[in-house]
DOTORBA-565564 format. One record per residue (C-alpha): residue number from 1; residue in three letters; z, x negated, y negated. Coordinates in Angstrom, 3 decimals, always signed. Layout:
BEGIN
+-----+-----+----------+----------+----------+
!   i !  aa !       up !     east !    north !
+-----+-----+----------+----------+----------+
! NUM ! ALA !        Z !        X !        Y !
...
+-----+-----+----------+----------+----------+
//
This chain:
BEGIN
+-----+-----+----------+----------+----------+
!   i !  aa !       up !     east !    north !
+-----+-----+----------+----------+----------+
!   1 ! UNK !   +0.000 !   +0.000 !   +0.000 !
!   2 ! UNK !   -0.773 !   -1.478 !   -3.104 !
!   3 ! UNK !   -0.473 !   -0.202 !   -6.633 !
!   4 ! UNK !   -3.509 !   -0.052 !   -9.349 !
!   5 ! UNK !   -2.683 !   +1.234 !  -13.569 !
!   6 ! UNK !   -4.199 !   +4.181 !  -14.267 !
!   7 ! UNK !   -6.231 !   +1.954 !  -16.662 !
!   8 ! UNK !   -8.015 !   +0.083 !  -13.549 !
!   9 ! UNK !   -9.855 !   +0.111 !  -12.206 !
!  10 ! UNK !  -11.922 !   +2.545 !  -14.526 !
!  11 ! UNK !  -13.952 !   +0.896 !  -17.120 !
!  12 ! UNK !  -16.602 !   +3.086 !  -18.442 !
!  13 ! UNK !  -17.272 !   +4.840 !  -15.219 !
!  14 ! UNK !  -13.993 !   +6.657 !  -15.342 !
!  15 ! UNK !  -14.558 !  +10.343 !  -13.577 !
!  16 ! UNK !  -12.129 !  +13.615 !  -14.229 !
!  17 ! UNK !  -10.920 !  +14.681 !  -11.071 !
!  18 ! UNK !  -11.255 !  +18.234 !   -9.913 !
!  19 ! UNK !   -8.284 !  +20.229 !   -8.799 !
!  20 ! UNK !   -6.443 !  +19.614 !   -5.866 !
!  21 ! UNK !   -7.483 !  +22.148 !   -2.727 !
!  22 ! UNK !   -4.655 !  +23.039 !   -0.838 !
!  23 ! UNK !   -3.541 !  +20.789 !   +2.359 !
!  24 ! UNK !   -5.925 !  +23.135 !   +5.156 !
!  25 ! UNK !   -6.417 !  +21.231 !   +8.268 !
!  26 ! UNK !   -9.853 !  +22.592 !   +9.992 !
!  27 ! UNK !  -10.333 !  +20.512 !  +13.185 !
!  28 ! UNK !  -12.505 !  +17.333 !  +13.475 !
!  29 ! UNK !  -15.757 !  +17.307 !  +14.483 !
!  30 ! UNK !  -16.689 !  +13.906 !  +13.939 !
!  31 ! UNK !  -15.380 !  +10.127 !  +12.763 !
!  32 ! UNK !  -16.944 !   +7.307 !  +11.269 !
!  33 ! UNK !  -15.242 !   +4.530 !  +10.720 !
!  34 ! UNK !  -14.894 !   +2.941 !   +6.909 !
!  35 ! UNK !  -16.249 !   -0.629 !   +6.967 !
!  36 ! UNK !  -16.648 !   -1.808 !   +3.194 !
!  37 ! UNK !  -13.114 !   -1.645 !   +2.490 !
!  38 ! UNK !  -13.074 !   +2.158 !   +0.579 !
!  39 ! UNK !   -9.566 !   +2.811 !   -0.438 !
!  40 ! UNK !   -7.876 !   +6.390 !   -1.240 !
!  41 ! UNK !   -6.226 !   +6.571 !   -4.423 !
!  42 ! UNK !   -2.733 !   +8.688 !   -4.885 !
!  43 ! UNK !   -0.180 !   +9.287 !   -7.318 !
!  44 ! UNK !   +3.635 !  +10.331 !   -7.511 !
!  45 ! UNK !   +6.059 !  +11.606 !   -9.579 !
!  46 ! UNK !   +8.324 !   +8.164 !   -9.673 !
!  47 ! UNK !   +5.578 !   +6.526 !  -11.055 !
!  48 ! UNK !   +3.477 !   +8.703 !  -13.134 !
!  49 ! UNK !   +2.014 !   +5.493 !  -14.737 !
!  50 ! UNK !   +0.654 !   +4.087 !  -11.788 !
!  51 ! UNK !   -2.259 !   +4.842 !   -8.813 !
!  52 ! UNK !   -1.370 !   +3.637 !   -5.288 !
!  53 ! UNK !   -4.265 !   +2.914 !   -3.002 !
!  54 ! UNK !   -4.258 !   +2.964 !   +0.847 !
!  55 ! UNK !   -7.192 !   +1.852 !   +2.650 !
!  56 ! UNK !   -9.522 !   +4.158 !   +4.064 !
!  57 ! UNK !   -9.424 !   +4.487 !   +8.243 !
!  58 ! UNK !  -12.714 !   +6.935 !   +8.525 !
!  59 ! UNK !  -14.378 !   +9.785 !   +7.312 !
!  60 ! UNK !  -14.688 !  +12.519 !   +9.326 !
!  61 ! UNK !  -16.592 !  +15.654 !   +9.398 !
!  62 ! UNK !  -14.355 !  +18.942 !   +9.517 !
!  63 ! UNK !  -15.002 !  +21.942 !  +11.292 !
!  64 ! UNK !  -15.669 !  +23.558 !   +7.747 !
!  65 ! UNK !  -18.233 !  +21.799 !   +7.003 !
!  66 ! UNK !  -16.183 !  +19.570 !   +4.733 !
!  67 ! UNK !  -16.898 !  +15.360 !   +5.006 !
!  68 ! UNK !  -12.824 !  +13.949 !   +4.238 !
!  69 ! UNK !  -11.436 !  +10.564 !   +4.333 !
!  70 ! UNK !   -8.953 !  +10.125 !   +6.821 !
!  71 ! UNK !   -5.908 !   +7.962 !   +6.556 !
!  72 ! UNK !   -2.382 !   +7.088 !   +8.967 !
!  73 ! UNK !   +0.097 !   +8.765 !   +6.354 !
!  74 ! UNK !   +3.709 !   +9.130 !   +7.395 !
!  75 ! UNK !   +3.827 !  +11.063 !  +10.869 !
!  76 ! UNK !   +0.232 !  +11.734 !  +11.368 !
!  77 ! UNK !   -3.224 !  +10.810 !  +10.305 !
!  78 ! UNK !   -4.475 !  +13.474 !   +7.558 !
!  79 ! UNK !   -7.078 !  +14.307 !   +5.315 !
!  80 ! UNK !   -7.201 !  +12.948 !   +2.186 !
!  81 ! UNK !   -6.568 !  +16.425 !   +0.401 !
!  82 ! UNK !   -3.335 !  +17.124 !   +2.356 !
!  83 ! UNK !   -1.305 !  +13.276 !   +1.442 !
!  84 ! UNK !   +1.496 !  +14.257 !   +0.369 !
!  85 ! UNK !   +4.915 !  +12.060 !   +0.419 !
!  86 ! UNK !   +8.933 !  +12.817 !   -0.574 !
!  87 ! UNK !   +8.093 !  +12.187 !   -3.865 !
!  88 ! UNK !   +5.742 !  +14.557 !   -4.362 !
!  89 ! UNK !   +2.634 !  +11.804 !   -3.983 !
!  90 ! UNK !   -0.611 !  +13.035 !   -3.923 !
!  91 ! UNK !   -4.405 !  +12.627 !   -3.841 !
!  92 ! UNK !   -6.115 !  +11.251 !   -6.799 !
!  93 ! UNK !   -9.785 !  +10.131 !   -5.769 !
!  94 ! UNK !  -11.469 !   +7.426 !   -3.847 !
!  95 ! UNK !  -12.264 !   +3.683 !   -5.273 !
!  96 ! UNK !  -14.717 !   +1.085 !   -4.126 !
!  97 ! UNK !  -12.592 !   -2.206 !   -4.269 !
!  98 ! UNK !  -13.887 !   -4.848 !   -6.807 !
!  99 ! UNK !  -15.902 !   -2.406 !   -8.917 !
! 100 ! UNK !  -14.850 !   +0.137 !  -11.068 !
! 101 ! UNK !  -16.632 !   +2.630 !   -9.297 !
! 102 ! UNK !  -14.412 !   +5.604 !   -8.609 !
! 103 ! UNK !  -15.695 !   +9.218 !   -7.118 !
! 104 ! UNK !  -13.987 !  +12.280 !   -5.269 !
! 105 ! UNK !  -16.646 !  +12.740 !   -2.646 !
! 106 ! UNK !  -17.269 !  +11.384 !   +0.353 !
! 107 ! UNK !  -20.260 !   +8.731 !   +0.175 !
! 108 ! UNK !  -23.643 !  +10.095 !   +0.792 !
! 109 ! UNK !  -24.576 !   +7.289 !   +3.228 !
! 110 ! UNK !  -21.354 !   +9.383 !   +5.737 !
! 111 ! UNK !  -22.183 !  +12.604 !   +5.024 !
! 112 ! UNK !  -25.985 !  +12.234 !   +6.191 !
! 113 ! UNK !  -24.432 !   +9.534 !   +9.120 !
! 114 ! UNK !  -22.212 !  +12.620 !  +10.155 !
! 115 ! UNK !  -25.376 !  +14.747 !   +9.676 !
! 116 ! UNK !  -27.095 !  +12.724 !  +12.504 !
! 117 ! UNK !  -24.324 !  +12.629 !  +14.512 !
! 118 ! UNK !  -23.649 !  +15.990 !  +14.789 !
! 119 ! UNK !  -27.341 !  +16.794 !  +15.682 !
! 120 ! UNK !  -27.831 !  +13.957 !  +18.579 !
! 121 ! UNK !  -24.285 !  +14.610 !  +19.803 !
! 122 ! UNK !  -24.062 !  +18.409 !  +19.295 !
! 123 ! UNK !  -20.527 !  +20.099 !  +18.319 !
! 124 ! UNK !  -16.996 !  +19.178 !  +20.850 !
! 125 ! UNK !  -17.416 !  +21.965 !  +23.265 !
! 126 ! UNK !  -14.250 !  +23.701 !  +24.902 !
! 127 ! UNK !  -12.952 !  +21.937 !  +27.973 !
! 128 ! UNK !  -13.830 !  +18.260 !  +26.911 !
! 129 ! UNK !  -11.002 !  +15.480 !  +26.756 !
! 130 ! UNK !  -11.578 !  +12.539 !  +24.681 !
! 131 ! UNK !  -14.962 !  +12.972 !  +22.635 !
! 132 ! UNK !  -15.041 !   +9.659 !  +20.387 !
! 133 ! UNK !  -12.809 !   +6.800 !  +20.147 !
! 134 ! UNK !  -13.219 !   +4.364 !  +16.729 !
! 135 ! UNK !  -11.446 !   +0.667 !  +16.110 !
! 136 ! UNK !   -8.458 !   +0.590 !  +13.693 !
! 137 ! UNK !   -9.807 !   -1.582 !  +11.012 !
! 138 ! UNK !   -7.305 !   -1.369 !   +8.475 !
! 139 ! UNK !   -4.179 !   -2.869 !  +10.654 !
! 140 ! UNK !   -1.805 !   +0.578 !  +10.959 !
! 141 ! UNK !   +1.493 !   -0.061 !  +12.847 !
! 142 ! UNK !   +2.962 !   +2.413 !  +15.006 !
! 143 ! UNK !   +7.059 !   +2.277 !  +14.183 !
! 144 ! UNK !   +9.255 !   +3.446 !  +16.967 !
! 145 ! UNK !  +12.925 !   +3.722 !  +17.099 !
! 146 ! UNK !  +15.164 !   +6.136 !  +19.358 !
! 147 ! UNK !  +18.770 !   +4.932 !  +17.721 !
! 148 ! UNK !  +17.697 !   +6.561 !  +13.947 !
! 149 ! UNK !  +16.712 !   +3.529 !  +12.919 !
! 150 ! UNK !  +19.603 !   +0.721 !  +13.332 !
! 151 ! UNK !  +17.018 !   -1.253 !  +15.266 !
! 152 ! UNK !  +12.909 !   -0.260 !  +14.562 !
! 153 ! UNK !  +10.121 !   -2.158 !  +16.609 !
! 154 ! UNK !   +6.163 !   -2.005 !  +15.574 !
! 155 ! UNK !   +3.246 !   -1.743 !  +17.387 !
! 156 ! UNK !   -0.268 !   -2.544 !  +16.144 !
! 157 ! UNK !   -2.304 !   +0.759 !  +16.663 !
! 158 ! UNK !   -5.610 !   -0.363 !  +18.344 !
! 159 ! UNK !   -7.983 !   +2.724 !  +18.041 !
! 160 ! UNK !   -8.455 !   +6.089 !  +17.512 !
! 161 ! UNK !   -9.162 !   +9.220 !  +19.741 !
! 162 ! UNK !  -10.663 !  +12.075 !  +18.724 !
! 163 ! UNK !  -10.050 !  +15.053 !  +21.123 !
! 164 ! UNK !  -12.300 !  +18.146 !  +22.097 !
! 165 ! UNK !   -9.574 !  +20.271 !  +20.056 !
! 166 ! UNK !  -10.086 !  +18.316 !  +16.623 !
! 167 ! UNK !   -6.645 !  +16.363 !  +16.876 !
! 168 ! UNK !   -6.878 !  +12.865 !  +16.329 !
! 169 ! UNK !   -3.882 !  +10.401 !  +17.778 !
! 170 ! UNK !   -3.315 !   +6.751 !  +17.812 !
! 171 ! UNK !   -3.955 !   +4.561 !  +21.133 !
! 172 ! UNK !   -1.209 !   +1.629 !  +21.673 !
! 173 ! UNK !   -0.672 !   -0.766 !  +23.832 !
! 174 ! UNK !   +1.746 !   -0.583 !  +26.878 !
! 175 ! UNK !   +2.615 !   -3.771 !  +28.880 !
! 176 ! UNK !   +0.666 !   -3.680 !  +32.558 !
! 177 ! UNK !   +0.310 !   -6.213 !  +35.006 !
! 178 ! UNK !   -2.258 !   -7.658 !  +34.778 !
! 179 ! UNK !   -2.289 !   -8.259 !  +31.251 !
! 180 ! UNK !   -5.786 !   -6.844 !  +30.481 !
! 181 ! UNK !   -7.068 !   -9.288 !  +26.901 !
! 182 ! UNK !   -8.467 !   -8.495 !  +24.924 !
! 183 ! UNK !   -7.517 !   -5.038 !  +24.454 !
! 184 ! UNK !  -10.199 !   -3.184 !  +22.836 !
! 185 ! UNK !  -10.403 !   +0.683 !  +22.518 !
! 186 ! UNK !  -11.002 !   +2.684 !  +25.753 !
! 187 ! UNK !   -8.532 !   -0.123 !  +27.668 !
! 188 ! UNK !   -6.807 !   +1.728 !  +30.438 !
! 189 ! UNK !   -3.620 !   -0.034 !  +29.480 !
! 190 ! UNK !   -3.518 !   +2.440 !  +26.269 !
! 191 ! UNK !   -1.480 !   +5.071 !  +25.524 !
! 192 ! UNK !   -1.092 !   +7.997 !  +22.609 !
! 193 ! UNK !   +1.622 !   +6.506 !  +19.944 !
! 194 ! UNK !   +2.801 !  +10.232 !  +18.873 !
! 195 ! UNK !   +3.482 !  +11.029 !  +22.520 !
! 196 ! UNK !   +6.201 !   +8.564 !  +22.773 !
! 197 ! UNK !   +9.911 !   +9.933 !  +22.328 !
! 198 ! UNK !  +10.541 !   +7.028 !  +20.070 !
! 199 ! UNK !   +7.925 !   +7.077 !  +17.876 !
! 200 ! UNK !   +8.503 !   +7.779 !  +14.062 !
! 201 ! UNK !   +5.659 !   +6.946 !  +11.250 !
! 202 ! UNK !   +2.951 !   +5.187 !  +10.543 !
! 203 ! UNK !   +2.396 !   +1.987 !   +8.115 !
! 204 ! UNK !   -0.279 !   -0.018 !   +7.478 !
! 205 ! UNK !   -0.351 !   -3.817 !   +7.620 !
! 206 ! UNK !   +1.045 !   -4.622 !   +4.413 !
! 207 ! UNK !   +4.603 !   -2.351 !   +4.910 !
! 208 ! UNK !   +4.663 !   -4.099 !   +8.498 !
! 209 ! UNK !   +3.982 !   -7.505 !   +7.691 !
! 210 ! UNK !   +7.218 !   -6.782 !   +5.310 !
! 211 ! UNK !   +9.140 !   -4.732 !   +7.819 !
! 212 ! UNK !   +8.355 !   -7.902 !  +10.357 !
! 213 ! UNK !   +9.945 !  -10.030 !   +7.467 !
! 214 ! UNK !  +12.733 !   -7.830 !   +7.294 !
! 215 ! UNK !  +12.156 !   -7.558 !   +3.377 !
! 216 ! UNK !  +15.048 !   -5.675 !   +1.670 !
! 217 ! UNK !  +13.030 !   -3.296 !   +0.025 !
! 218 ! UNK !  +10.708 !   -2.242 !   +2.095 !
! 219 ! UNK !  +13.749 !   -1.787 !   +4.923 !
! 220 ! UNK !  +15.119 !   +0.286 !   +1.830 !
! 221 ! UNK !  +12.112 !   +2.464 !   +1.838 !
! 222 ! UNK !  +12.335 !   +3.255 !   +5.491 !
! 223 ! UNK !  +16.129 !   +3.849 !   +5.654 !
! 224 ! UNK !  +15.257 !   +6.283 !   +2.515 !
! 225 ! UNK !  +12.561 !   +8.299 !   +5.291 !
! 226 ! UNK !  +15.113 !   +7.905 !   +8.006 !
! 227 ! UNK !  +17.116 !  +10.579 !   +6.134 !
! 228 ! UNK !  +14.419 !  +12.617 !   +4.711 !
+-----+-----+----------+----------+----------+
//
């Protein structure tokens, strides 16, 4: 997570944002996975001054018709219309890192990408399993803890599956013998990270390279969701 003024990026190419659609959650039809580095943008109410960015997992097509970027946000992976955090955080637009470029729709390259997709592949039909299964490219941890959080471990989240039903979950590693390398999505030794009695949230790299470091603050910041 990393935080940007409301100032910058911008420059002249500064867009008004429309107003915020309510938090719906249509299933997914389709994912593509976000290569060049496209980051969400989100505000909260204990920094008004600022914009937060998160990096951008995929886009996916919804069953509305809708083409959403998708990021690992607390608990779950969600659209980008239905972030929202304790503090009232919330979705502000999309940014194209090292530009000043900033928009509100998904790129036109995805939507006609999701366009062909959809037409080769057809629509999920009732009674499939697993449908598509896309890299993590943005390094989300899975955090897990079953003693409410006086110990925590993390576990690098190594794809994505996209079920028949529209629900998307996060694949970890479990330890088997042999120890399959290198583990790349599909691996048999992977398992869903929100089926797991210990699992808790989501963060991406930067939070757990901190939580790894035990930094005070960011150990503050979980403690603060233990008890939300």
């Amino acid at each position: 997570m990393t935080q940007a003024n409301r100032q910058h990026p911008g420059g002249n190419n500064v867009v008004s944002f429309p107003p915020r659609r309510k938090a719906a959650k249509p299933p997914i039809l389709r994912l593509s996975p976000e290569y060049d580095g496209i980051e969400l943008l989100y505000a909260n109410d204990h920094h008004p001054d600022k914009l937060f960015s998160l990096k951008v997992l995929a886009w996916a097509r919804l069953a509305n018709g809708d083409t959403v970027a998708m990021v690992p946000w607390l608990k779950e992976p969600v659209t980008a219309m239905a972030l929202a955090d304790p503090l009232n955080g919330r979705w502000e637009g999309y940014r194209l890192p090292g530009s000043d470029y900033l928009f509100v729709n998904a790129p036109e390259h995805k939507v006609k990408e999701m366009d062909a997709a959809l037409s080769f592949f057809g629509k999920p039909q009732p009674g499939e399993q697993a449908i598509q299964e896309i890299p993590d490219t943005i390094g989300t941890h899975a955090v897990f803890s079953d003693d409410d959080f006086h110990t925590i471990s993390l576990m690098e989240v190594v794809s994505w599956k996209l079920f028949a039903d529209g629900t998307l979950s996060a694949m970890v590693a479990q330890e088997n013998d042999p120890v399959e390398t290198p583990i790349l999505p599909g691996a048999e030794c992977l398992t869903t990270a929100q089926s797991l009695p210990a699992f808790r949230y989501f963060f991406q790299h930067g939070i757990a390279n901190k939580l790894k470091e035990r930094d005070p603050e960011a150990l503050a910041a979980v403690a603060i969701l233990a008890k939300s």
